[in-house]
TORMAR-370516 format. One line per field, with one value per residue: residue in three letters; x negated, y, z of N, C-alpha, C in turn. Coordinates in nm, 3 decimals. Example, Ala and Ser with C-alpha at 12.3 -4.5 7.8 and 13.67 -1.06 7.14 Angstrom:
<nodes>
type ALA, SER
nu -1.319, -1.285
nv -0.569, -0.225
nw 0.780, 0.708
cau -1.230, -1.367
cav -0.450, -0.106
caw 0.780, 0.714
cu -1.320, -1.290
cv -0.330, 0.003
cw 0.780, 0.787
</nodes>
This chain:
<nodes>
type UNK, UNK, UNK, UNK, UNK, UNK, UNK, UNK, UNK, UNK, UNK, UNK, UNK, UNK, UNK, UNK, UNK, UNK, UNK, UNK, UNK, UNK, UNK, UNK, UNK, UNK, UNK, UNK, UNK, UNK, UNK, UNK, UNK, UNK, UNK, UNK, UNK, UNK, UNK, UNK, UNK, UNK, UNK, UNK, UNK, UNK, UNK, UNK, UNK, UNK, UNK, UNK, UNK, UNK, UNK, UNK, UNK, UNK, UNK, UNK, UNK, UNK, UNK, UNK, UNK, UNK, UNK, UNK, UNK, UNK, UNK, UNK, UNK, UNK, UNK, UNK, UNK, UNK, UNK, UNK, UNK, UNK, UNK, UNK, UNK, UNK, UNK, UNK, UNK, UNK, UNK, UNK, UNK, UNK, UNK, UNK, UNK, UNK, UNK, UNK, UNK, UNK, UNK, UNK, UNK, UNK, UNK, UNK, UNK, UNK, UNK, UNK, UNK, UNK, UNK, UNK, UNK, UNK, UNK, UNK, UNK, UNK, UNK, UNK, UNK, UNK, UNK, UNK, UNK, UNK, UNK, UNK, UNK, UNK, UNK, UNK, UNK, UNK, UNK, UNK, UNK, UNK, UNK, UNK, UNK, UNK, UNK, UNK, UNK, UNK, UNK, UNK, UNK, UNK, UNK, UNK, UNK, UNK, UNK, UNK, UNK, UNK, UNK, UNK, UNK, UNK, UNK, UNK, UNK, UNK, UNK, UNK, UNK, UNK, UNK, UNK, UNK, UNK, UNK, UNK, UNK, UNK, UNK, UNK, UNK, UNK, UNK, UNK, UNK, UNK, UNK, UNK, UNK, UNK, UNK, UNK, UNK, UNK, UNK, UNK, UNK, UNK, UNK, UNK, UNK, UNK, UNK, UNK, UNK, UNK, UNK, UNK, UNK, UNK, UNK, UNK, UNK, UNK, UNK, UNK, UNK, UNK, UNK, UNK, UNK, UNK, UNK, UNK
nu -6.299, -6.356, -6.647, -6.604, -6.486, -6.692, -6.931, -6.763, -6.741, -7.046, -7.090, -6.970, -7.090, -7.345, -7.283, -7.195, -7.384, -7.430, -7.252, -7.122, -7.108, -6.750, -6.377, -6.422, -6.699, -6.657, -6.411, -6.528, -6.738, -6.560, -6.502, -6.277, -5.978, -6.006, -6.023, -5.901, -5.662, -5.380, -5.018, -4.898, -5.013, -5.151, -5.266, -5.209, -5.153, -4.927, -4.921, -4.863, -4.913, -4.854, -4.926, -5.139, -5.156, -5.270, -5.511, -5.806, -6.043, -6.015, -5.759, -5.545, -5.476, -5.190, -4.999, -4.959, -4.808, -4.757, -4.765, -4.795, -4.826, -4.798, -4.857, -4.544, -4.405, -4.261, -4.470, -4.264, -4.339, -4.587, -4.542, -4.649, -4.640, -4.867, -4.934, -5.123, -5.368, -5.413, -5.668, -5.592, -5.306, -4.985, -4.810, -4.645, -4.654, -4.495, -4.197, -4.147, -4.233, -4.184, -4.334, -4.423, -4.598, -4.599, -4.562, -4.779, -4.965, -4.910, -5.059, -5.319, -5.703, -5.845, -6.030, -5.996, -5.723, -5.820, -5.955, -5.787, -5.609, -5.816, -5.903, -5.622, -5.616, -5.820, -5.985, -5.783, -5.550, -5.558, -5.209, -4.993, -4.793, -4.872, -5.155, -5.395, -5.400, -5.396, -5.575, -5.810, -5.782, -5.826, -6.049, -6.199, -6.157, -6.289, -6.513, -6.600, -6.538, -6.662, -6.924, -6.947, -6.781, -6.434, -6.434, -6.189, -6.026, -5.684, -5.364, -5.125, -4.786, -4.681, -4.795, -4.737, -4.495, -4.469, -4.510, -4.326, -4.111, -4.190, -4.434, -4.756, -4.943, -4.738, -4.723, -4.521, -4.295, -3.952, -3.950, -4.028, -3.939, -4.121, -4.114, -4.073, -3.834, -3.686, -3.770, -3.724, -3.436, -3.433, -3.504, -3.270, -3.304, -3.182, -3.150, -3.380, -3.475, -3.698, -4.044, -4.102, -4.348, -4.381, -4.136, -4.152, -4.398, -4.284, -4.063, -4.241, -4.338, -4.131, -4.019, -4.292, -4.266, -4.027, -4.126, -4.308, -4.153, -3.995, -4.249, -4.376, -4.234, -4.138, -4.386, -4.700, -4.921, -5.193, -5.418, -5.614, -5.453, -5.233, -5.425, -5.504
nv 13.422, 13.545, 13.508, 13.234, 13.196, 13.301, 13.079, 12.892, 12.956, 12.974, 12.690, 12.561, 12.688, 12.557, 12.295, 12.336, 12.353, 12.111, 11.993, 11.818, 11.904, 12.106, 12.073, 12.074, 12.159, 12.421, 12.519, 12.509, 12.706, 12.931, 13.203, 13.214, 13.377, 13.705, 13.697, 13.949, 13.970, 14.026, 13.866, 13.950, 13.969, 13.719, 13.421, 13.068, 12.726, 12.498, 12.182, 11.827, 11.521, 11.184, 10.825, 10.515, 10.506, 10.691, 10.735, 10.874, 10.744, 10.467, 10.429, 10.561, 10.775, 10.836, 10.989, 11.294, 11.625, 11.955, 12.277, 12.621, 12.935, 13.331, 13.541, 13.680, 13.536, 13.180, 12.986, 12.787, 12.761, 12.633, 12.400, 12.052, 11.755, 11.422, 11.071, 10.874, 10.591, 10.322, 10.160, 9.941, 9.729, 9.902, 9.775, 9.804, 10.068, 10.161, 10.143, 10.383, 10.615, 10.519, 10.427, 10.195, 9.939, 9.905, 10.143, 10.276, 10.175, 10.294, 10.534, 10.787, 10.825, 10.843, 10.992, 11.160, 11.271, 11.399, 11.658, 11.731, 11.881, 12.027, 12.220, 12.353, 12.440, 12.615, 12.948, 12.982, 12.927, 12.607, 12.553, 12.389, 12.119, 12.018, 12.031, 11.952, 11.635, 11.638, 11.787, 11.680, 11.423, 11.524, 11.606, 11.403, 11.208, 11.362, 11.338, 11.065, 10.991, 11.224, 11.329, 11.510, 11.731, 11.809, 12.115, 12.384, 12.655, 12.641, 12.678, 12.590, 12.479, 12.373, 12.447, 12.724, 12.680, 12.643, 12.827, 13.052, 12.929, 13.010, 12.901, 12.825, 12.567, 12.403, 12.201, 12.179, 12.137, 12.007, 11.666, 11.595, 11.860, 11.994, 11.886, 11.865, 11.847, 11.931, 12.191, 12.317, 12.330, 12.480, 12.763, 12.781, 12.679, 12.437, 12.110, 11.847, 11.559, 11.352, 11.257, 11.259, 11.369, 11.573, 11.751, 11.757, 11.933, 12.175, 12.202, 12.275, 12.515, 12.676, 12.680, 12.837, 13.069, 13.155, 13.139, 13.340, 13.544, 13.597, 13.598, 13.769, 14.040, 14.270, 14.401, 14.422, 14.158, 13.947, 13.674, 13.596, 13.647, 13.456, 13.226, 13.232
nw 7.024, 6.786, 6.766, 6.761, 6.457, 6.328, 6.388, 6.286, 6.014, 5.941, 5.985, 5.788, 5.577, 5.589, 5.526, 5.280, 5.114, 5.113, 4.973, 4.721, 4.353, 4.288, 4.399, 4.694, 4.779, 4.646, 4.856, 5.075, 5.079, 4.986, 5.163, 5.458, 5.554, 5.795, 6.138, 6.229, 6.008, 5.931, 5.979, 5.781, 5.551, 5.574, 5.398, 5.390, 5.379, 5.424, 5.531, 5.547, 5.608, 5.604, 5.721, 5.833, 6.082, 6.355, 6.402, 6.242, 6.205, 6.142, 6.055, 5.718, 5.534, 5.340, 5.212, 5.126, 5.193, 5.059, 5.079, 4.962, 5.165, 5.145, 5.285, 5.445, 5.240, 5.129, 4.863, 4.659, 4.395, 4.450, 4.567, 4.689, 4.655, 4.720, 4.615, 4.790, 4.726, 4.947, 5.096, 5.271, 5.334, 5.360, 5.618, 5.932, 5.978, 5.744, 5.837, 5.931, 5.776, 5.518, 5.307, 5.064, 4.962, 4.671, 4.591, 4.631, 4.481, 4.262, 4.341, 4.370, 4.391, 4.673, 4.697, 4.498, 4.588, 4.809, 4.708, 4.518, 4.754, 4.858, 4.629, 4.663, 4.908, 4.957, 5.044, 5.238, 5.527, 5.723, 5.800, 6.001, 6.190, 6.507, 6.457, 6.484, 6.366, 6.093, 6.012, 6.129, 6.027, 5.709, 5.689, 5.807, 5.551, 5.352, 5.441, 5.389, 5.116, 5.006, 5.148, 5.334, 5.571, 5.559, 5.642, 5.831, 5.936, 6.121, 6.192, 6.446, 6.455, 6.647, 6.899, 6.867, 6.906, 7.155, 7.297, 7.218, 7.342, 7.608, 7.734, 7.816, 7.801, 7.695, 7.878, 8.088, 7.967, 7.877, 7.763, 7.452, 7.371, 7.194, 6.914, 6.569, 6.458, 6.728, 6.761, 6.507, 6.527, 6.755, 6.715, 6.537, 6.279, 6.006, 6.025, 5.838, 5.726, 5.859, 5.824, 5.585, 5.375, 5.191, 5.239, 5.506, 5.529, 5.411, 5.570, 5.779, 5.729, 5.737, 5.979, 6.103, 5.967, 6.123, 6.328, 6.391, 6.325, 6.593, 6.766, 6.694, 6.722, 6.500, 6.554, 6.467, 6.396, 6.409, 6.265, 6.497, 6.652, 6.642, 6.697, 6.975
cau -6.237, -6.430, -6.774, -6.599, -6.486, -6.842, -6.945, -6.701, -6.852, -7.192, -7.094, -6.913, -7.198, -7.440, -7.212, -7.098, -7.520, -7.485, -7.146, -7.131, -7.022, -6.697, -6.366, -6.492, -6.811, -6.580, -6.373, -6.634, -6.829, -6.547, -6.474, -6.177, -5.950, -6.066, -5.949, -5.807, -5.589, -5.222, -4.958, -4.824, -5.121, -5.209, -5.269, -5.175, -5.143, -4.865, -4.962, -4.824, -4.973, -4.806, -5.096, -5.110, -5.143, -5.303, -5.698, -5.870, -6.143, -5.982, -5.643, -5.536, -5.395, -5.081, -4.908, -4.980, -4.726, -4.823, -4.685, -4.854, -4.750, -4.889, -4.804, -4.435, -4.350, -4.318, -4.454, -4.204, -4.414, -4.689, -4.478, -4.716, -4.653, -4.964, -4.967, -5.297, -5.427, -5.470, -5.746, -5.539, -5.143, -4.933, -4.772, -4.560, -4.611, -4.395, -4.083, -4.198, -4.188, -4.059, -4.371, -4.465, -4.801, -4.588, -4.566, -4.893, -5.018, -4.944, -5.124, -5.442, -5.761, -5.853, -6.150, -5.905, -5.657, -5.899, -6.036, -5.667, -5.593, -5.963, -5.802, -5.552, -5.669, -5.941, -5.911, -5.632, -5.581, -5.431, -5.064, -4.966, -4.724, -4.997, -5.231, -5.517, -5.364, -5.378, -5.729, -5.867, -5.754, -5.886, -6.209, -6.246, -6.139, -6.352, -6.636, -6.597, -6.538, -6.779, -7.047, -6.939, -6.670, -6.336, -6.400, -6.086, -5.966, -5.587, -5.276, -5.085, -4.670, -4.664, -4.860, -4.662, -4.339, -4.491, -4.542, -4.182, -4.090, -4.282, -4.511, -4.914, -4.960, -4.642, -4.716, -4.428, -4.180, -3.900, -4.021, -3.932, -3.951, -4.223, -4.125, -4.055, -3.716, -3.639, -3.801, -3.651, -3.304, -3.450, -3.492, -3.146, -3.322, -3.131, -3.223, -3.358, -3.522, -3.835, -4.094, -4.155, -4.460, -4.379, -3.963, -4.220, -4.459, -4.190, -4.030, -4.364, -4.408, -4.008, -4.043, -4.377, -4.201, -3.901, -4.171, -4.410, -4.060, -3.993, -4.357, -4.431, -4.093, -4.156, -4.460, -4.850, -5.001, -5.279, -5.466, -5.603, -5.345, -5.149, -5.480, -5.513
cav 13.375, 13.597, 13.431, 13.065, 13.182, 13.321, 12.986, 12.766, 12.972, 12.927, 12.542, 12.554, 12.710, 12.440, 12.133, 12.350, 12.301, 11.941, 11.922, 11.731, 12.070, 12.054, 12.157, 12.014, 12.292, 12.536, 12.556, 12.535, 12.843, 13.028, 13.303, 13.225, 13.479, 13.715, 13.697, 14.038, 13.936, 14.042, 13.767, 13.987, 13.944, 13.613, 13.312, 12.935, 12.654, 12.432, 12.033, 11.734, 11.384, 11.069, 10.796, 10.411, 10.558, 10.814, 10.716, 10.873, 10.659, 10.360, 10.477, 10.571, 10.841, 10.739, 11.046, 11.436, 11.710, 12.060, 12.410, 12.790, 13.039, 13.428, 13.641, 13.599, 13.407, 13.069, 12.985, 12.669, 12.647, 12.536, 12.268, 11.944, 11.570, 11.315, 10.997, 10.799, 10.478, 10.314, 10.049, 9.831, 9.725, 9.983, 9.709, 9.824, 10.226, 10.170, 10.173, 10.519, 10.666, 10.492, 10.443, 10.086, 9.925, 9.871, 10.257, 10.328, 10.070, 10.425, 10.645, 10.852, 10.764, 10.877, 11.101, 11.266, 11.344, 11.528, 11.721, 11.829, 11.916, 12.134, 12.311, 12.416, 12.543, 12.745, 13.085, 12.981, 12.899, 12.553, 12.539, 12.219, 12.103, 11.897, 12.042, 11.845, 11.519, 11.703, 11.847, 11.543, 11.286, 11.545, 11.641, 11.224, 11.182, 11.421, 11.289, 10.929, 11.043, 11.360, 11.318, 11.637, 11.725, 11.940, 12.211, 12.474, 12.726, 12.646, 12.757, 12.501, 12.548, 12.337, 12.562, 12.846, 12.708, 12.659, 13.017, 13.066, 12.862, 13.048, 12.754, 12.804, 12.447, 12.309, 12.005, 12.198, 12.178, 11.880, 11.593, 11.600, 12.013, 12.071, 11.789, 11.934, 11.899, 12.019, 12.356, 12.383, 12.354, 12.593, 12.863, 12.821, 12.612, 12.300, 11.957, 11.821, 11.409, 11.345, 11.136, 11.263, 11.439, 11.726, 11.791, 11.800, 12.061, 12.286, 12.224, 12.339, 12.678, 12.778, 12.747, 12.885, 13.207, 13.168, 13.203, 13.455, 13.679, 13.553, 13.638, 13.998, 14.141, 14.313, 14.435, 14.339, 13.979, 13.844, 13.550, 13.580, 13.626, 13.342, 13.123, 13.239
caw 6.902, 6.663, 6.790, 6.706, 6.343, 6.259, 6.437, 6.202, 5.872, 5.940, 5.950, 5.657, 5.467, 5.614, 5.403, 5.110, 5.067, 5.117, 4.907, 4.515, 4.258, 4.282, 4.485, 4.815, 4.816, 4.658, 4.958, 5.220, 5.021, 5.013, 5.327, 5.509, 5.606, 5.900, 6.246, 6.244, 5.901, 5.982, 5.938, 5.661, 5.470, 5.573, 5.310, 5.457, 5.347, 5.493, 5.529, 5.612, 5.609, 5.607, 5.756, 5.840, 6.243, 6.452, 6.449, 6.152, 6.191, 6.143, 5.973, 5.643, 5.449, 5.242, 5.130, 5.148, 5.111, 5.055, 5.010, 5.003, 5.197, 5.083, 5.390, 5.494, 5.165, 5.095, 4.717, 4.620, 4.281, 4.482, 4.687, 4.564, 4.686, 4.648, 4.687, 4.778, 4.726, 5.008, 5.109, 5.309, 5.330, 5.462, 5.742, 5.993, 5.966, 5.636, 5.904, 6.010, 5.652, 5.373, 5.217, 5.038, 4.891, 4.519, 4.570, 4.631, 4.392, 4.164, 4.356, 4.335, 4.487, 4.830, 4.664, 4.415, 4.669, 4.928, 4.597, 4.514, 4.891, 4.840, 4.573, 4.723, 5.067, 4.917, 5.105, 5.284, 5.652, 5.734, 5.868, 6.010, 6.332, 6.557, 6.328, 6.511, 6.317, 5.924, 6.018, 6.155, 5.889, 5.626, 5.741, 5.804, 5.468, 5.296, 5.487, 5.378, 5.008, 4.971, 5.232, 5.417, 5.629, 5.536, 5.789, 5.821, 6.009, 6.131, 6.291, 6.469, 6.500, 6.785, 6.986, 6.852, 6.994, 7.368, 7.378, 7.189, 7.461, 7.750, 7.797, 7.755, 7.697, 7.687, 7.988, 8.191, 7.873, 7.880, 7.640, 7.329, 7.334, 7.052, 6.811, 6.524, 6.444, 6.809, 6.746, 6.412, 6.603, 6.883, 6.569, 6.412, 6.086, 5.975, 6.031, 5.757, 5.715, 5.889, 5.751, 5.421, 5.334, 5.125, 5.332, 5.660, 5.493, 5.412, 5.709, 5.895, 5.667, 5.764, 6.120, 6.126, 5.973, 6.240, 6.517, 6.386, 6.392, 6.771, 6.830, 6.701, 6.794, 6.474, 6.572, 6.383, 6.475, 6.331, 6.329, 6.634, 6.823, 6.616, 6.734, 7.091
cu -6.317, -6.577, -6.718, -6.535, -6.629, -6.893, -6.904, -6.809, -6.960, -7.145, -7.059, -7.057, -7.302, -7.382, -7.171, -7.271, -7.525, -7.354, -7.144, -7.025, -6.895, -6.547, -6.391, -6.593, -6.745, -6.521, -6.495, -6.742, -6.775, -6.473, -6.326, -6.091, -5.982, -5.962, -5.862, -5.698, -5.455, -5.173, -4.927, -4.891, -5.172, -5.180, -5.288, -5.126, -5.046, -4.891, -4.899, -4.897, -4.849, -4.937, -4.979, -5.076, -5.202, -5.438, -5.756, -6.029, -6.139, -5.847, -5.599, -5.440, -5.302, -4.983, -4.953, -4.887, -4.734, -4.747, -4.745, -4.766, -4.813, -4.813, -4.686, -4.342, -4.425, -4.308, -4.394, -4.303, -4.511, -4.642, -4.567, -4.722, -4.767, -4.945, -5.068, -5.300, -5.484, -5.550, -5.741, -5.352, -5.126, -4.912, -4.694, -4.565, -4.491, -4.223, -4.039, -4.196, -4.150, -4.150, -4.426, -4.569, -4.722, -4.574, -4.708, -4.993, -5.037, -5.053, -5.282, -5.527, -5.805, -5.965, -6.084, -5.783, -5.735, -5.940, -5.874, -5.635, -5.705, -5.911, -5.707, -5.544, -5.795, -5.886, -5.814, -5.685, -5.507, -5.277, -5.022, -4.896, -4.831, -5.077, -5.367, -5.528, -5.417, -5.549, -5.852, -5.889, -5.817, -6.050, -6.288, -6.258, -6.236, -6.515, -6.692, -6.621, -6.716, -6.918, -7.028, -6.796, -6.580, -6.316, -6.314, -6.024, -5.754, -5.484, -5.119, -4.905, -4.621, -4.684, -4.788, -4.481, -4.353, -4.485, -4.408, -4.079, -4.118, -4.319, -4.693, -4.935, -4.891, -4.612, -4.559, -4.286, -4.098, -3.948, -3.902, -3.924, -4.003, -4.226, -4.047, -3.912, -3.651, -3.664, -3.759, -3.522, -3.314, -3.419, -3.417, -3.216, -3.206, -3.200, -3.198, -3.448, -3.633, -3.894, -4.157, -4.247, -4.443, -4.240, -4.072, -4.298, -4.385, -4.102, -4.095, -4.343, -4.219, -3.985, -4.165, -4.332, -4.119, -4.005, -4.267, -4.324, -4.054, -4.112, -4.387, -4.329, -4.098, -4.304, -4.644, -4.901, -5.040, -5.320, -5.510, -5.559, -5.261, -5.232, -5.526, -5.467
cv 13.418, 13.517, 13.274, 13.067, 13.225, 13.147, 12.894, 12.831, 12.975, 12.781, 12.505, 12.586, 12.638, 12.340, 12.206, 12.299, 12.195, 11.875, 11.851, 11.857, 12.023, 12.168, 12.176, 12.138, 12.392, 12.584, 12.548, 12.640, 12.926, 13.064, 13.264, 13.340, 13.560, 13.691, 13.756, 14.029, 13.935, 13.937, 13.772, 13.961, 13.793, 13.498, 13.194, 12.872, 12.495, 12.262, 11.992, 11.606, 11.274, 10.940, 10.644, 10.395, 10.637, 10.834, 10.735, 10.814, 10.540, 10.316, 10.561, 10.699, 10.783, 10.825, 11.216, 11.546, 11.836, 12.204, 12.564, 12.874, 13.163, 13.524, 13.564, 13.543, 13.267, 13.010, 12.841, 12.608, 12.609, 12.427, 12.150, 11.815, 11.428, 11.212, 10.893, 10.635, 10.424, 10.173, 9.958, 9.883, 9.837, 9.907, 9.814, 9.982, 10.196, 10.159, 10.294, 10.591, 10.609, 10.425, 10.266, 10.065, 9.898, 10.032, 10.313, 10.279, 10.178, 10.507, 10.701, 10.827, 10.847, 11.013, 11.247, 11.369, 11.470, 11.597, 11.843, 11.936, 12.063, 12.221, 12.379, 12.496, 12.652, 12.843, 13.079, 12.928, 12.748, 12.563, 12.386, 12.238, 11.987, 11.898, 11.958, 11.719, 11.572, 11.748, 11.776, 11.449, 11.373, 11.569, 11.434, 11.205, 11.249, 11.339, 11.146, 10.945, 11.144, 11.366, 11.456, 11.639, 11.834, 12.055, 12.322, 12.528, 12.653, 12.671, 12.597, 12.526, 12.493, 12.414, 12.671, 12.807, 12.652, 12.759, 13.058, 13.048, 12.942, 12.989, 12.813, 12.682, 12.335, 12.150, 12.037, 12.239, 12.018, 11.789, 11.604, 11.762, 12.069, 12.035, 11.899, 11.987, 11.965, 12.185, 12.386, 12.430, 12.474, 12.738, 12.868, 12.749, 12.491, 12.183, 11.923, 11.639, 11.454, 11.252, 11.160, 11.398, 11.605, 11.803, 11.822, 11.917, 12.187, 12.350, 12.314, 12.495, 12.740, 12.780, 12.792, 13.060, 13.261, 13.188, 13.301, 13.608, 13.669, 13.626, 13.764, 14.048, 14.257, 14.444, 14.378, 14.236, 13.948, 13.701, 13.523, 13.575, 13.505, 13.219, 13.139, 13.148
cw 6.778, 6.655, 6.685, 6.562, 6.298, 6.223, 6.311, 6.040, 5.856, 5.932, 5.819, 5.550, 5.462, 5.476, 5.343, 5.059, 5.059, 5.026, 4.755, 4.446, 4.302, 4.379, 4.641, 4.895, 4.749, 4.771, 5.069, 5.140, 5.024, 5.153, 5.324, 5.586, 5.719, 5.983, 6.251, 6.104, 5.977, 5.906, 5.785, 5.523, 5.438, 5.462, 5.364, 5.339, 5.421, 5.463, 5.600, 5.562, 5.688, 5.611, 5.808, 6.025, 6.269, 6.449, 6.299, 6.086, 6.146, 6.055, 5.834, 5.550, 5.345, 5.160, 5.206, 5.083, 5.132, 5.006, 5.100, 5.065, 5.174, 5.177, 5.474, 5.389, 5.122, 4.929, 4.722, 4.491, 4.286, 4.550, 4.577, 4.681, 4.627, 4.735, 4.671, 4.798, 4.824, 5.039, 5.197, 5.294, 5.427, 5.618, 5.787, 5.977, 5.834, 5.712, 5.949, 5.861, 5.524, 5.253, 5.149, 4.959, 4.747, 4.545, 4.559, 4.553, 4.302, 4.223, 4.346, 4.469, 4.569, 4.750, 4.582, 4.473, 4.754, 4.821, 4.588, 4.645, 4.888, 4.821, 4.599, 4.862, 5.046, 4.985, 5.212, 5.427, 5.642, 5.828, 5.873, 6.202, 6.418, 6.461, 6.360, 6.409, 6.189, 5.925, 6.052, 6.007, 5.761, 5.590, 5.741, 5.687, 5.358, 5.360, 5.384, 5.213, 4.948, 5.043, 5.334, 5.460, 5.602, 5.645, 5.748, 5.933, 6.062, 6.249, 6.313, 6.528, 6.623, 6.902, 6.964, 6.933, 7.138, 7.391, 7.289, 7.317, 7.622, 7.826, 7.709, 7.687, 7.645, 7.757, 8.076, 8.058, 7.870, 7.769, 7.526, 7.262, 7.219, 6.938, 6.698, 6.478, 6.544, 6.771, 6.645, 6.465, 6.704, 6.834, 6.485, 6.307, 6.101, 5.981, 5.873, 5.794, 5.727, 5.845, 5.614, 5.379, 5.318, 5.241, 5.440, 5.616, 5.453, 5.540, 5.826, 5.842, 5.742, 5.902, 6.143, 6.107, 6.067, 6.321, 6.485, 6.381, 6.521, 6.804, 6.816, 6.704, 6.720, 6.461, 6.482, 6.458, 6.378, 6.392, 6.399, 6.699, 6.775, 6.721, 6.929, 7.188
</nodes>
């Protein structure tokens, strides 16, 4: 694990050289938290993405909702909702969140968003449920935009509630087990409306706290052992 964060910041420092000034090569210049970084300490960044489907190659960012976490609190007066301009019709995902092309007709363009997003993960780790999806689509997105890719450390709550669960990879967990509102329910939170950007990024940072108590049984856990 320690080898493959060196690993990631040597890449990072490759494309902050190839990045346009800016916050894009700010965040990929600066050091990401270490491995051994206790939870208590730890700085995240909770994400959610709202997208046209699943294939960041081919698929679209449509709405990003965002909120810091600085150890084991979550800052509300960073909670920040963008929404992006996108370069085709929503179509049928707009059944799946809510979101429509006279809405987005307001929004900010794809370059300005991943810039904000920058800004705000500086330092920070990401936090995201199926964080593959949020880390994907940004790193794509930054690419397409900036010429370099959003590379970031992150901690995925999915994965944290297989091993909540007492599941390694969660194939031997009933379906439906890791989604998110299940595991909020698993952890006593409240159901709240899925679908919406910023409500899902908050959502992520308060069961991420519910299982990092479950997991250290009061005891120290860092980021390694979150990413193990």
């Amino acid at each position: 694990m320690i080898g493959g964060l060196l690993g990631l910041e040597r890449r990072r420092a490759r494309w902050a050289g190839q990045a346009p000034p800016g916050p894009v090569r700010d965040l990929l210049s600066t050091p990401q938290p270490a491995a051994r970084t206790d939870v208590a300490e730890l700085r995240l960044l909770a994400i959610d993405l709202e997208t046209t489907g699943l294939d960041p190659r081919t698929d679209h960012i449509l709405a990003v909702g965002f909120v810091p976490l600085d150890g084991l609190v979550i800052d509300l007066s960073g909670a920040t909702r963008l929404l992006c301009r996108a370069d085709a019709e929503v179509g049928q995902s707009a059944v799946v969140h809510g979101i429509t092309d006279d809405a987005l007709a307001d929004g900010l363009e794809l370059g300005e968003v991943v810039e904000r997003v920058a800004s705000a993960l500086r330092g920070r780790v990401l936090l995201a449920h199926h964080a593959v999806i949020e880390r994907d689509f940004l790193s794509a997105a930054s690419q397409r935009t900036h010429g370099v890719p959003l590379l970031t450390e992150s901690v995925d709550t999915m994965q944290l509630q297989a091993r909540v669960l007492g599941s390694h990879t969660g194939a031997d967990l009933p379906p439906g087990a890791l989604r998110l509102t299940t595991a909020r329910a698993h952890v006593g939170l409240p159901r709240y409306a899925a679908h919406e950007a910023l409500t899902d990024a908050l959502a992520c940072a308060e069961l991420y706290l519910a299982q990092v108590a479950r997991l250290s049984g009061g005891r120290p856990l860092s980021l390694k052992a979150l990413q193990r």
